[in-house]
C-alpha positions in Angstrom: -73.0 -29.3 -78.7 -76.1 -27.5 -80.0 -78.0 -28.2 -77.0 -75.2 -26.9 -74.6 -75.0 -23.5 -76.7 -78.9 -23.2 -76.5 -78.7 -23.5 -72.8 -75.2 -21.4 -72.2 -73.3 -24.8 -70.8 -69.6 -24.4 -71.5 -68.1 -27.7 -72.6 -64.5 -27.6 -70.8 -61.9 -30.2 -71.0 -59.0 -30.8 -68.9 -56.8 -29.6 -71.7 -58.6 -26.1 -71.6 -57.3 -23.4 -69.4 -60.9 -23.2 -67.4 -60.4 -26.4 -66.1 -60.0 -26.4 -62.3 -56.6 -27.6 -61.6 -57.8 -28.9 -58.1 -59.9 -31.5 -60.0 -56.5 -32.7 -61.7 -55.4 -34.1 -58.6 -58.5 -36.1 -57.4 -59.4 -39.9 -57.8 -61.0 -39.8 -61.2 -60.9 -36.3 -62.5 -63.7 -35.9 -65.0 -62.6 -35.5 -68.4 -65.4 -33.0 -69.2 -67.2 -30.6 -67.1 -70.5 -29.0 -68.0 -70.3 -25.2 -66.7 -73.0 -22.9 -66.5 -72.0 -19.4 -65.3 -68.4 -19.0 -64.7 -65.3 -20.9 -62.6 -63.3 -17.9 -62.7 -64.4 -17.2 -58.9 -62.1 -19.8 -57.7 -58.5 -18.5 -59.3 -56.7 -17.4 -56.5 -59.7 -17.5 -54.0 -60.0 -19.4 -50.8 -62.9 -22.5 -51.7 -64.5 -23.7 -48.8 -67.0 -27.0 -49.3 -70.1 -27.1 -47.0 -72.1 -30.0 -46.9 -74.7 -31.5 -44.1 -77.8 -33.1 -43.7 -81.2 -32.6 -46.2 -83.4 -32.8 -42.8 -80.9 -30.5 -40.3 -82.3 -28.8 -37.6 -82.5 -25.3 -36.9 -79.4 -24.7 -35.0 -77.3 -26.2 -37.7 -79.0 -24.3 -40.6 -78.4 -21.1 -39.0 -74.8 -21.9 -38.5 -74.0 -23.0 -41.8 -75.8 -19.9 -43.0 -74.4 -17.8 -40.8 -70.3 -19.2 -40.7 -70.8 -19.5 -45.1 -72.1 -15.7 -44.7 -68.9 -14.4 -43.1 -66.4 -16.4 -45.0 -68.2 -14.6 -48.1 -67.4 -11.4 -46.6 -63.9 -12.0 -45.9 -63.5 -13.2 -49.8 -63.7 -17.2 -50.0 -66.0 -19.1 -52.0 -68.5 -21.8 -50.8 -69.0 -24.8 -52.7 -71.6 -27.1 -52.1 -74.6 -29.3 -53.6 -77.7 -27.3 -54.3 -79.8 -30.0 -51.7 -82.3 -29.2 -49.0 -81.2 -28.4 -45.8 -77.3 -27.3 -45.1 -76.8 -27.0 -48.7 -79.3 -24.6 -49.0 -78.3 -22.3 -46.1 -74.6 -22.5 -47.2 -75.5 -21.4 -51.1 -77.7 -18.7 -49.4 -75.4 -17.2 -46.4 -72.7 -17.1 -49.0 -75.1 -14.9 -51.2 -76.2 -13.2 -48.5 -72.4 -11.5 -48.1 -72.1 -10.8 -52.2 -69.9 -13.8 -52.7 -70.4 -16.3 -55.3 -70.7 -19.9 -54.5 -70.8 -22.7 -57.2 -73.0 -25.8 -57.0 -72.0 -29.6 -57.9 -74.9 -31.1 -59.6 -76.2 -34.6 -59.8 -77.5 -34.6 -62.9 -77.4 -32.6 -66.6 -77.8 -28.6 -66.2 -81.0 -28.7 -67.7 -82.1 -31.0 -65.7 -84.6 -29.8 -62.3 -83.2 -31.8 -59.2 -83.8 -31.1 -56.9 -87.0 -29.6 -57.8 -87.3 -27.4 -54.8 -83.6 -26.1 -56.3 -84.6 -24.1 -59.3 -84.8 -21.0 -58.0 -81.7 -21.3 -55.8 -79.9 -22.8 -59.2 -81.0 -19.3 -60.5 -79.7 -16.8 -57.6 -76.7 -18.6 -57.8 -76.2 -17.8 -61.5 -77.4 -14.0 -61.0 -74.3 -13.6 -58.5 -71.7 -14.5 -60.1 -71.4 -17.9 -59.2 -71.8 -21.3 -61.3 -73.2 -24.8 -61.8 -71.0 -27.3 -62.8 -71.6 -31.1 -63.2 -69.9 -33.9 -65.2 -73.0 -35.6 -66.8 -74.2 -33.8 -70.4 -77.3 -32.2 -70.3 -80.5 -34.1 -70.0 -78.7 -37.0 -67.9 -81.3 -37.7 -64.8 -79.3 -38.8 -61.6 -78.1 -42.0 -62.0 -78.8 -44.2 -59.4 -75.7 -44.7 -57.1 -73.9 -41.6 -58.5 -74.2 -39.2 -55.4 -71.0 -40.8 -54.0 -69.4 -39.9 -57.4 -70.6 -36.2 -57.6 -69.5 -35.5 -53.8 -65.8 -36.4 -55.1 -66.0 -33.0 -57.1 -67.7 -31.1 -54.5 -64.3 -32.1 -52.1 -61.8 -31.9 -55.0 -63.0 -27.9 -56.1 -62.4 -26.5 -52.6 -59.6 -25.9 -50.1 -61.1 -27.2 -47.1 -64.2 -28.9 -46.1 -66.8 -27.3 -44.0 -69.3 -29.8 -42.0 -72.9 -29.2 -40.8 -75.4 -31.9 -39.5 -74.4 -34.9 -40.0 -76.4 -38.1 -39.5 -74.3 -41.4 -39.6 -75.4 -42.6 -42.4 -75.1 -39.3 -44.9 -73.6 -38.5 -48.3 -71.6 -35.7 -46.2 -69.5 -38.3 -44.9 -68.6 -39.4 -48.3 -67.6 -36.0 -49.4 -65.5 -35.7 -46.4 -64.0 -38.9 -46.8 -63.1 -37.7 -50.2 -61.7 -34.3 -48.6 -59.6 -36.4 -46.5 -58.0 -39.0 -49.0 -57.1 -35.4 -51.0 -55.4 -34.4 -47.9 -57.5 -31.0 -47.1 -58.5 -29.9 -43.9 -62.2 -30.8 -42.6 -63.6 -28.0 -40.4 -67.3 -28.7 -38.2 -70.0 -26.6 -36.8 -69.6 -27.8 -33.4 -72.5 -30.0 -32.5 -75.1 -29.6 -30.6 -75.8 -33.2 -29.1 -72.4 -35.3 -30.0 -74.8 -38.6 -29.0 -77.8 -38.3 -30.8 -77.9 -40.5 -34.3 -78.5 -37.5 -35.9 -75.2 -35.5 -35.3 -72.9 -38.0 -34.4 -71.7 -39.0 -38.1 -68.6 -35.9 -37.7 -67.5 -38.1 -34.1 -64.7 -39.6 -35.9 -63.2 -36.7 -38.0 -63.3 -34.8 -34.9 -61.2 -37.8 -33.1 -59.2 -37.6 -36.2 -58.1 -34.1 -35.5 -60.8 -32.0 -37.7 -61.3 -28.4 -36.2 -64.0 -26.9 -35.0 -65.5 -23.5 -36.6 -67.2 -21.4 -34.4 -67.3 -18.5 -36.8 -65.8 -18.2 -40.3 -62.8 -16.6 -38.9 -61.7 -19.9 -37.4 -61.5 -21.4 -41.0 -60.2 -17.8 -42.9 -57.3 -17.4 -40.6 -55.8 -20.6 -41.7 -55.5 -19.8 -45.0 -55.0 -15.9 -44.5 -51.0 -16.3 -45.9 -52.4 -18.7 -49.0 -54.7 -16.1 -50.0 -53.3 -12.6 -49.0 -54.5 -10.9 -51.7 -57.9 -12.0 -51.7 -58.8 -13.0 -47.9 -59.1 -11.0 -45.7 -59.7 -13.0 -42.2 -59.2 -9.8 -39.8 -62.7 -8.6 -41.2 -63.6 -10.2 -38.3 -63.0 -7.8 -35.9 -66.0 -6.0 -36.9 -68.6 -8.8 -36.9 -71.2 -7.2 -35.2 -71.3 -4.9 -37.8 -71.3 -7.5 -41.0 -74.2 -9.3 -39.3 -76.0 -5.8 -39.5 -74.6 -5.5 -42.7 -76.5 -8.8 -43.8 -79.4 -7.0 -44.4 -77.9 -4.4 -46.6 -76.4 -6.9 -48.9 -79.3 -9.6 -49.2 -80.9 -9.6 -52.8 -84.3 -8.9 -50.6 -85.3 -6.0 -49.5 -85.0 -5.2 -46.1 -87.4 -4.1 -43.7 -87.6 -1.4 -41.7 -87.6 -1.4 -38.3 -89.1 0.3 -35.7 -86.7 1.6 -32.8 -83.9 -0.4 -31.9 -83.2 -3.9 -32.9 -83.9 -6.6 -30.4 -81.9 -10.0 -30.3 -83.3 -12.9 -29.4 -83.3 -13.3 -25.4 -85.1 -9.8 -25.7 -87.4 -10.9 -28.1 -91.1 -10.9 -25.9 -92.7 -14.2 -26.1 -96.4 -14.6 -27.3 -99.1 -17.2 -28.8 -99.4 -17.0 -32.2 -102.6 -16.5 -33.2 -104.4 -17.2 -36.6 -105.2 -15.0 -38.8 -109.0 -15.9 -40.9 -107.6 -13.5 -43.8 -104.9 -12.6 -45.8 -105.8 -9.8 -46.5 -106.6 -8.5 -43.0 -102.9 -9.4 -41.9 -100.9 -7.8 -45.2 -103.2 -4.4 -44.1 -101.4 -5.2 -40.7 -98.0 -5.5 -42.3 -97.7 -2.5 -45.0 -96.6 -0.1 -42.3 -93.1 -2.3 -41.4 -93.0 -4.4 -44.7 -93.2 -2.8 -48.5 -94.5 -5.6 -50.2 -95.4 -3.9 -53.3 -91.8 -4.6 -54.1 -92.6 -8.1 -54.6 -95.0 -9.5 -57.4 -98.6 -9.8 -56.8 -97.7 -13.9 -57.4 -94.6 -13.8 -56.1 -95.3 -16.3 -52.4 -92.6 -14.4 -50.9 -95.3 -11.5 -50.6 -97.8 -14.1 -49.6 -95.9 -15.3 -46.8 -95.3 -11.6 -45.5 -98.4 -11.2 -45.6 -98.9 -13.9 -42.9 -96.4 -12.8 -40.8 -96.2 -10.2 -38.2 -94.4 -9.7 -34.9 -95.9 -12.7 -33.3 -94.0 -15.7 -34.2 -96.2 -18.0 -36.2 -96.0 -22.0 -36.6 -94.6 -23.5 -39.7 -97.9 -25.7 -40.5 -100.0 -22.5 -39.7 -98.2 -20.8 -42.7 -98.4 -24.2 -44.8 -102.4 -24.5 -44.1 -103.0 -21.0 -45.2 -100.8 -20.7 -47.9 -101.4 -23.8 -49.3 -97.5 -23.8 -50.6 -96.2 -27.1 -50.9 -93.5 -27.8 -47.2 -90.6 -28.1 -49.5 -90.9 -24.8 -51.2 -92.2 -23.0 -48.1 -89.2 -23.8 -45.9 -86.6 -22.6 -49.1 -88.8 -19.3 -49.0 -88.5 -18.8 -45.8 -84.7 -19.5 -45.5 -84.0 -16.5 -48.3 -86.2 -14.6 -46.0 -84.2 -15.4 -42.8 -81.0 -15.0 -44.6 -82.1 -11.6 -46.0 -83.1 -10.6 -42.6 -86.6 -9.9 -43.4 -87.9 -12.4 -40.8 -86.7 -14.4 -38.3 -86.6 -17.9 -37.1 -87.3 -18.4 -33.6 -87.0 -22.6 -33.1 -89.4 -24.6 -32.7 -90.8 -24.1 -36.4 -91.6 -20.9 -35.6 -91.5 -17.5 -37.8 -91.8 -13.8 -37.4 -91.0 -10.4 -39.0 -87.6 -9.4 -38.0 
């Protein structure tokens, strides 16, 4: 009990008025939950879960952060589990349109796993969202117990959102879990139904699961739910909120010179290395403020690299010396603050 106060974990039982009543109805409802932050988010609020694969591709990251980005916007909540990958871009893009999100842990509050998850553990407390698991602080993930969390990650939302999904992936368990709860399971339509890779959402798509090509498609089923709270028709303007994404991003975003550009206008070019750091952050300062970052922060240190010429993800790793894991979660709050952009192929730029 005195550990949970020293760390602000709320203790709540099923008896206590906090307690989800979703969770009520699952296989197994925990008897306790361990909350950081706050589940207040969810009363009378559409909860989507997004889940997909730790080693998704680009075009699946984007989506996720882009669809969890709108439905933010129009007022839901995204829950999800704080991994690498779709995880990450769902927690983010939610963020990135001021809505909180809440992520299922693995393990005790205190406890740092993933370890490239810390800071993303913290963003999500500084918006209003929360981190709730069922183990007591100081529990490592037990082995086997992934299939167990994913359970709570299903039973806290509405409907299930699915990214990447390789056939042999915890996502299928949470969806598996959404199903036997009888919610609806939503997927990023994929890119390449045959590859190993994507083809683990085949059979909820042959078993009548929707496809979401933008956030409206999932909003606007829940629209008369949540009429108080969701507001699906936001989509009519969506040009706009992706312009908007900047604006409300934590980060700062840059400024731009002329008009923007999308990506068939973008001009292609070789990246080319750059023998100082120092040289290329002179280069940036006139499109890039980074004295508002930290002189340690390696968000500045990667601007610094970066100019209009898309660079190549090991390039950035060799020079900044930042371990992969990190780098990529850096540069995916970059990308989802609009700051820089990611232009396939492992390649990054200054947006």
């Amino acid at each position: 009990m005195d550990r949970c106060k020293k760390l602000g974990v709320q203790i709540i039982t099923m008896e206590d008025e906090e307690y989800p009543e979703s969770l009520l109805h699952i296989f197994c409802p925990p008897v306790v939950l361990y909350v950081q932050g706050s589940l207040s988010c969810l009363k009378d609020h559409l909860a989507v879960a997004a889940v997909g694969s730790r080693q998704a591709i680009d075009y699946y990251n984007s989506e996720m952060g882009n669809i969890c980005y709108q439905l933010a916007v129009a007022g839901a909540v995204i829950v999800s589990g704080c991994a690498v990958g779709n995880d990450t871009y769902a927690h983010l893009g939610c963020m990135a349109g001021k809505g909180p999100t809440i992520g299922v842990l693995a393990c005790g509050s205190d406890v740092n796993y993933p370890v490239q998850s810390k800071e993303l553990k913290k963003q999500i407390l500084n918006s209003g969202g929360a981190l709730v698991t069922e183990l007591p602080p100081g529990t490592k993930s037990p082995r086997g117990y992934f299939h167990a969390r994913n359970r709570l990650i299903a039973g806290l939302a509405d409907c299930l959102l699915l990214g990447q999904v390789p056939m042999r992936s915890g996502a299928i368990i949470t969806a598996e879990a959404a199903v036997d709860q009888g919610k609806e399971i939503f997927c990023i339509p994929p890119c390449n139904i045959s590859e190993p890779a994507c083809m683990g959402v085949a059979p909820f798509i042959r078993d009548g699961a929707k496809i979401a090509m933008s956030g409206y498609d999932i909003a606007s089923m829940y629209g008369d739910i949540y009429r108080s709270t969701l507001n699906p028709e936001i989509y009519q303007h969506q040009m706009y909120l992706f312009r908007l994404a900047e604006e409300s991003a934590d980060m700062p975003a840059p400024k731009k010179k002329g008009g923007s550009k999308n990506a068939s206008e973008t001009k292609k070019s070789s990246s080319r290395r750059k023998t100082s750091t120092e040289s290329v952050e002179e280069k940036n300062v006139k499109s890039i403020d980074l004295s508002e970052y930290e002189e340690d922060d390696p968000r500045r240190l990667i601007l610094s690299m970066l100019t209009d010429e898309p660079r190549m993800l090991d390039e950035l790793q060799e020079q900044s010396q930042l371990p992969t894991r990190l780098l990529l979660q850096l540069l995916t709050e970059l990308e989802m603050g609009g700051i820089i952009e990611a232009m396939g192929g492992q390649r990054y730029k200054l947006a």
